[in-house]
Structures are given as C-alpha cells and as structure tokens.
C-alpha positions, 0 to 999 in steps of 0.5 A: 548269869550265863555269858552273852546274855543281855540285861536290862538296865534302868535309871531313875531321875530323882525330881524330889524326894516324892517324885521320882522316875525312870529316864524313859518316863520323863516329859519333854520338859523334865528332860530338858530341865534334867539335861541342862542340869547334867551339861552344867555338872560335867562343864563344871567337873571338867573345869575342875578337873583341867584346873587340877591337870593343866598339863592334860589341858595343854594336851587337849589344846594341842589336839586338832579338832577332829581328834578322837579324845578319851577320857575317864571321869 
C-alpha cells in the first residue's frame, strides 16, 4: 500500500453466534446494550489493573482533575 493513502476499517459485533453485524448497522437498542457491556468490561479491566498498580492509582489520584491522563490497556 502506497504511503498516505486512507483505509477503511470495519467492525463487527458478535450478538450471537448466528447474528453478527457491523458497528454501523446496530440499532439504537443493540448499541446501547453493546455500550453498557464494553463500559462495564473497561471499569472492570481498570479495577484490575489499579489493584495490580496501586502505585500508578496513587499517580492518578494526585493528578487534578483536568489533567490529560494517558494510558495503554
């Protein structure tokens, strides 16, 4: 692929194993249900994470609030 030239990129959401669909084919239901479900998994992965770092928690307590905080997963 030539340099500087875009792709296109699509997800899918596997529902079930007979139903599955891309992002942006979702309905307004789906998307919320899909939403609420990844929230949950990244508080989840975050607790985790802070439980195993307590000294990387300590750092984000200590930021003020409208600090830019980066972070990889």
């Amino acid at each position: 692929m030539a340099k500087g030239q875009p792709i296109t990129v699509v997800g899918y959401l596997v529902i079930s194993e007979d139903n599955i669909k891309p992002l942006t084919e979702l309905t307004a239901e789906e998307e919320k249900q899909w939403a609420e479900r990844r929230d949950a998994r990244f508080k989840s992965v975050m607790t985790d994470y802070y439980r195993q770092h307590p000294d990387e928690f300590e750092l984000l307590e200590d930021a003020p609030p409208d600090a830019k905080v980066d972070f990889y997963i």
